[in-house]
C-alpha positions as CSV (number, residue, x, y, z in Angstrom):
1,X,100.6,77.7,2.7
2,X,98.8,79.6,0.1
3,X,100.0,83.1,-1.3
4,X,98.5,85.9,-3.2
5,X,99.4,88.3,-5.1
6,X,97.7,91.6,-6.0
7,X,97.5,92.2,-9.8
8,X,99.0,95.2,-11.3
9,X,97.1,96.5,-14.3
10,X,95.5,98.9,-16.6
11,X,91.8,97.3,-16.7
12,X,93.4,96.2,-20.1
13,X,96.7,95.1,-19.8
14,X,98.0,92.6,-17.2
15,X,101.1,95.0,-16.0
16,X,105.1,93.0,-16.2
17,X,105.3,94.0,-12.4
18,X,103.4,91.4,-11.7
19,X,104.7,88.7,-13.3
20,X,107.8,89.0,-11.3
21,X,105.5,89.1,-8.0
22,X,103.7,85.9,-9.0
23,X,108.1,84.6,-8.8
24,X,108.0,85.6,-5.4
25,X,105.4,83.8,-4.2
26,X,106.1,80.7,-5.8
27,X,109.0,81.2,-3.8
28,X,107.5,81.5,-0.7
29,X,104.1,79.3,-0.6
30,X,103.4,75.9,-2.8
31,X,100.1,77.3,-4.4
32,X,99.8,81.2,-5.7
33,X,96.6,82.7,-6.0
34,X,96.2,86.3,-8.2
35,X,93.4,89.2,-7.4
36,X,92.5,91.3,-10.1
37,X,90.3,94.1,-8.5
38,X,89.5,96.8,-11.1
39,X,86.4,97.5,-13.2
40,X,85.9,95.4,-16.3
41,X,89.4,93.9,-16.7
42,X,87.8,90.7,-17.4
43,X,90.4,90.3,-20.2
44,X,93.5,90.8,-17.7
45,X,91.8,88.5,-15.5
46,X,92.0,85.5,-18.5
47,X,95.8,87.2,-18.6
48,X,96.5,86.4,-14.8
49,X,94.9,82.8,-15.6
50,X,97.8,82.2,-18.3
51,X,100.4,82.7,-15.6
52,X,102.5,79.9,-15.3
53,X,102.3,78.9,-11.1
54,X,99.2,80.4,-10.7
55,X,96.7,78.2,-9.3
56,X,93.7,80.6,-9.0
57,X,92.6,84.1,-10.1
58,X,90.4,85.8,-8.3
59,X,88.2,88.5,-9.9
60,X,86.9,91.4,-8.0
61,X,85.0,93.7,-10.3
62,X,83.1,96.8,-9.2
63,X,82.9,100.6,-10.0
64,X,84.3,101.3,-6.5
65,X,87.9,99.7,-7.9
66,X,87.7,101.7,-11.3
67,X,90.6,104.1,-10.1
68,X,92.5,101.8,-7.8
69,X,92.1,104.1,-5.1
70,X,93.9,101.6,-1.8
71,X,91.2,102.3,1.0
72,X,88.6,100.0,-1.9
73,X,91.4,97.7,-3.0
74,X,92.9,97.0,0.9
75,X,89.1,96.2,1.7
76,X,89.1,93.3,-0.8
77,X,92.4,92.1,-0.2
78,X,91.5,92.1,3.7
79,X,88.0,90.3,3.4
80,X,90.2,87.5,1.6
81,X,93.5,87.7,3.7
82,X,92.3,84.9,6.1
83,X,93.1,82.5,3.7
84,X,96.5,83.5,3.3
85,X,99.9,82.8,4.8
86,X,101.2,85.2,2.1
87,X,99.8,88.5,0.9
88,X,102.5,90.3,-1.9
89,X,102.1,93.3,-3.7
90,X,104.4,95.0,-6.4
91,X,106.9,97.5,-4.8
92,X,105.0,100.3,-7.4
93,X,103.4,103.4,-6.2
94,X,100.2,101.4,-6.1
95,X,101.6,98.5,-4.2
96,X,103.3,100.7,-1.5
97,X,100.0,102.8,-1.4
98,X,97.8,99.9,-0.4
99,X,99.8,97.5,1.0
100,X,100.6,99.5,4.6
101,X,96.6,99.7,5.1
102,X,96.1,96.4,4.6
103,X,99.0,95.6,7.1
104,X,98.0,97.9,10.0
105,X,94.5,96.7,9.7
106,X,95.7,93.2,10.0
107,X,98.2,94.7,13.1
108,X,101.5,92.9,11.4
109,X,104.2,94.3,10.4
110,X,104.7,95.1,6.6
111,X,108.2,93.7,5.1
112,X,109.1,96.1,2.6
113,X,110.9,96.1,-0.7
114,X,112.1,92.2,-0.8
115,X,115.0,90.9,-2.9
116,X,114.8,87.5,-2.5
117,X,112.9,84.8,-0.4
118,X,115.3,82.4,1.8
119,X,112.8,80.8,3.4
120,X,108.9,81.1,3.7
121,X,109.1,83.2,6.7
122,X,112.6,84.8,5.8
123,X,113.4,87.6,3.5
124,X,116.5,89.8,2.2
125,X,115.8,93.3,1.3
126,X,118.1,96.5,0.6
127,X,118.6,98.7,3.5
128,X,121.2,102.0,3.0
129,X,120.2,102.9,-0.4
130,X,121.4,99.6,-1.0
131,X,124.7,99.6,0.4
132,X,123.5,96.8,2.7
133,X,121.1,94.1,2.9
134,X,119.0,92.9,5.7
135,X,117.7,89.8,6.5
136,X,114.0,90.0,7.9
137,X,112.4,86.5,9.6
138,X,108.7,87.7,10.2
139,X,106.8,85.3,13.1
140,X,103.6,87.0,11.9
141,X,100.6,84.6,11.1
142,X,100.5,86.3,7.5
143,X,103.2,88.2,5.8
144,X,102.2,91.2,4.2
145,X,105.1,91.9,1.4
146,X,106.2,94.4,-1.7
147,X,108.1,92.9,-4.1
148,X,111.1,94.9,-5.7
149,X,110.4,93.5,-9.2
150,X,114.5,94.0,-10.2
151,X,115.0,91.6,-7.7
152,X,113.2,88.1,-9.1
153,X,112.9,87.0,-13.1
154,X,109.5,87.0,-14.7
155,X,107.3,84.3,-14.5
156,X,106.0,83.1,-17.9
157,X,103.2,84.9,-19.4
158,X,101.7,82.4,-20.7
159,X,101.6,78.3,-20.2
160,X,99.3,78.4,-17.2
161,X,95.9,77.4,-17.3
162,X,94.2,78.6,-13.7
163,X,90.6,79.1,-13.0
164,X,89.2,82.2,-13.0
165,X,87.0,82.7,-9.8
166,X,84.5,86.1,-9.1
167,X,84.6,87.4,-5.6
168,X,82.4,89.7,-3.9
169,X,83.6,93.2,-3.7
170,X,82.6,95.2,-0.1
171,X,81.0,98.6,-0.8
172,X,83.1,101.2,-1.8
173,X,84.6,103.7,1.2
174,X,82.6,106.5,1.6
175,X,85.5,108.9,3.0
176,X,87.3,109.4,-0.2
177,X,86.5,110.4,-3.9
178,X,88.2,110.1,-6.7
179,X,88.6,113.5,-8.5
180,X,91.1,113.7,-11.7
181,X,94.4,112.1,-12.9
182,X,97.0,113.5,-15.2
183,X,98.4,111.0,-17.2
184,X,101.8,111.2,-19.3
185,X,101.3,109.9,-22.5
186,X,104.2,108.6,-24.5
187,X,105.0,106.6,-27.4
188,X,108.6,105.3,-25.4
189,X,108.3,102.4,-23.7
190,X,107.5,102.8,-19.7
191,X,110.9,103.6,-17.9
192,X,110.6,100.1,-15.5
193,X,109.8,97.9,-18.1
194,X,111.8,99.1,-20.9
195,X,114.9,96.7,-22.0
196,X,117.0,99.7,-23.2
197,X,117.4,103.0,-20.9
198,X,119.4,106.4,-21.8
199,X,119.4,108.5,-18.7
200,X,121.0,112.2,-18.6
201,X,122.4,113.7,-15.3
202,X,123.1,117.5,-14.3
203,X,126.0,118.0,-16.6
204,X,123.8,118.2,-19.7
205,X,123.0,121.5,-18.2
206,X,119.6,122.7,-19.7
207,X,116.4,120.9,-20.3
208,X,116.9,121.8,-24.5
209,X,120.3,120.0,-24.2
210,X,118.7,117.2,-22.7
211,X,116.7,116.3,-25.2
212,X,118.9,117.6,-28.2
213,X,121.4,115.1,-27.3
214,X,119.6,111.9,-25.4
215,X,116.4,111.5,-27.5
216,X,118.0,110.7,-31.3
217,X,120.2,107.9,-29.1
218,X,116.8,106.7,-27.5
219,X,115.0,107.0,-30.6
220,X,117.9,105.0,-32.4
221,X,117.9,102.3,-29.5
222,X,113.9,101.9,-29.1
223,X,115.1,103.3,-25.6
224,X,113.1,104.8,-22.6
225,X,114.5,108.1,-21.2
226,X,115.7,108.3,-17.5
227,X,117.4,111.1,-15.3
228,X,119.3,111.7,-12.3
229,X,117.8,113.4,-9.6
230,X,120.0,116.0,-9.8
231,X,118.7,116.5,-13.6
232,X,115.1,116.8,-12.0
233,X,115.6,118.8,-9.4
234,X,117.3,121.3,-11.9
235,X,113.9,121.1,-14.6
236,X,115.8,119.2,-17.5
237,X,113.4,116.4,-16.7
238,X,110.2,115.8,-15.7
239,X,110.0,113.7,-12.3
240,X,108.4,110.3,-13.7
241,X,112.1,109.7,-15.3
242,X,114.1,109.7,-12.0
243,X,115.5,107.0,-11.6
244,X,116.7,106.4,-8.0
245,X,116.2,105.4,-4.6
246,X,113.6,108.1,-4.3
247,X,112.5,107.8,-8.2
248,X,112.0,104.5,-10.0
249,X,114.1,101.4,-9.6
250,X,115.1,99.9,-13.2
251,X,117.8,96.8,-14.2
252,X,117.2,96.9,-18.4
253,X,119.1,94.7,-20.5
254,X,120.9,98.0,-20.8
255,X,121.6,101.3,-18.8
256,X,123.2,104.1,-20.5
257,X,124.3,106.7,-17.7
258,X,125.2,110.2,-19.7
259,X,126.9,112.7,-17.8
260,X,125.8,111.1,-14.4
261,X,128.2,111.1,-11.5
262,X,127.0,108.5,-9.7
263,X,125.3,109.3,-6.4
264,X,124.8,106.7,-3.9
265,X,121.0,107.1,-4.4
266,X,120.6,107.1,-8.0
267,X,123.1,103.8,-8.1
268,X,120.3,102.3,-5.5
269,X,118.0,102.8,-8.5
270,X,119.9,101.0,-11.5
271,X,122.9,99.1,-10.3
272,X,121.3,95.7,-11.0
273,X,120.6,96.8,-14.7
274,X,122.3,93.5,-17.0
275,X,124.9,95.9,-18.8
276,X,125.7,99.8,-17.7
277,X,127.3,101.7,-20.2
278,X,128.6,105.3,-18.3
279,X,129.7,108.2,-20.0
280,X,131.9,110.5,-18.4
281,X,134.3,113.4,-18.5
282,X,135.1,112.8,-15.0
283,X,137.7,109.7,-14.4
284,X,137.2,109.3,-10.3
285,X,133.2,109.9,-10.8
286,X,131.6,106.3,-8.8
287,X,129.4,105.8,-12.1
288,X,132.8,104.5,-12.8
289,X,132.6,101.7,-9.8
290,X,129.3,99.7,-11.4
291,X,129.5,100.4,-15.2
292,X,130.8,97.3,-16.9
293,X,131.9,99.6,-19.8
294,X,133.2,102.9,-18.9
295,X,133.7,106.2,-21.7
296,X,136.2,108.7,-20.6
297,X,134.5,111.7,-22.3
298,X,132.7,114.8,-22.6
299,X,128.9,113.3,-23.6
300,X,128.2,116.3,-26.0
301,X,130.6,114.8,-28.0
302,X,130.3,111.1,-27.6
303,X,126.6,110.5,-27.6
304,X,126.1,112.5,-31.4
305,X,128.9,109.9,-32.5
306,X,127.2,106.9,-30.7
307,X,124.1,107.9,-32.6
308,X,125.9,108.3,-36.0
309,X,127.3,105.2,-35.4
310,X,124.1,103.5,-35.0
311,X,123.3,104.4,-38.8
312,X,119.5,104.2,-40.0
């Protein structure tokens, strides 16, 4: 059994996401191959190849993969699936965007969102905004898998010495075109692969609040900036820091919950984050039920005197 995973990346930068994939194949198949499709990311290619348990990286470089758009990178992933018992993507928007084509094309059925790997054709994953978990057997000739990344440790990024290998790339699909992105920019580190999190719920009541009070604590702990859904859905935050079952899932070294409640879904989003600090006015809010240190306070005052406290 052979498995491969499908690179995460900037064309630059060889994205953490996919380190913790590469541990979920090595849990289910003996040798892992990696495909970098993209345009000139030779250099995250030689990346991939450091990997420790990667045996192989496969190269797929064309202008047709420049944007990652999934109908040109499902086409390279299924002119190579037959050589697969394994095919796993990152459970990130562009994992779950190409990883259903590449399923229905191969008429199997896609198992979604995996926590952990019992057996090579058996697989737990979160069901009930995580209030349960199921476990899937697939009989299918190749499983087709995303990868929650909270659930399985990094492999090492670097050690690994695999060869790098150049496959040909199908022409690019003629029924879509690529016409603009807007990128957010930020100096903070990105909100799933940041070790330190401050996230702001509802009760900081204004989008100027929000950041009067949360960003000196972020800046203080080199911290990306999260928000409840509730604090999106009312404009304090824009919606690439939600975190939640429907936003991003996260588990930093630590979570720092201000003025969250706790709702089942944003819980589903954070819960396996190493240390959750919650902050709180609100004694029977279910924050309460996964933080391992709870704050009995009103935030506006407690967060300025965590930041003091910080000094520098």
């Amino acid at each position: 059994m052979t498995a491969l995973v499908i690179a995460e990346h900037d064309h630059a930068q060889l994205k953490g996401a996919t380190l913790h994939t590469v541990t979920a194949a090595l849990a289910c198949a003996p040798d892992v191959h990696v495909l970098v499709a993209g345009q000139n990311a030779g250099e995250v290619a030689r990346q991939a190849a450091a990997v420790q348990g990667v045996a192989k990286v496969l190269h797929a470089d064309s202008a047709g993969l420049a944007e990652g758009l999934a109908e040109n990178v499902a086409a390279v992933v299924l002119q190579l699936a037959g050589d697969y018992s394994h095919i796993l993507f990152p459970a990130t928007a562009a994992g779950k965007n190409a990883a259903p084509r590449v399923a229905a094309k191969l008429d199997v059925a896609q198992i979604s969102d995996i926590t952990q790997v019992d057996a090579p054709d058996t697989f737990e994953r979160p069901i009930y905004a995580g209030n349960a978990i199921a476990t899937v057997r697939s009989a299918d000739r190749v499983k087709v898998i995303t990868v929650r990344t909270t659930g399985f440790d990094p492999a090492a990024a670097e050690g690994g010495r695999a060869p790098v290998e150049t496959v040909e790339v199908p022409p690019a699909s003629d029924q879509i075109a690529f016409v603009g992105r807007e990128v957010t920019r930020s100096d903070r580190p990105e909100l799933t692969a940041a070790k330190v999190i401050v996230s702001g719920g509802r009760a900081l009541g204004s989008s100027d609040r929000f950041n009067e009070v949360l960003t000196p604590l972020a800046d203080k702990l080199g911290a990306a900036l999260g928000a409840s859904r509730a604090a999106v859905d009312a404009g304090y935050a824009p919606n690439d820091w939600q975190v939640g079952q429907t936003g991003k899932i996260v588990a930093p070294q630590l979570y720092i919950a201000a003025g969250i409640s706790g709702a089942i879904q944003h819980l589903a989003g954070m819960k396996d984050s190493k240390v959750i600090v919650a902050i709180n006015k609100d004694p029977e809010a279910p924050i309460f039920a996964v933080a391992d240190y709870g704050l009995e306070a009103d935030l506006f005052t407690a967060v300025p005197e965590m930041t003091a406290a910080l000094g520098g």
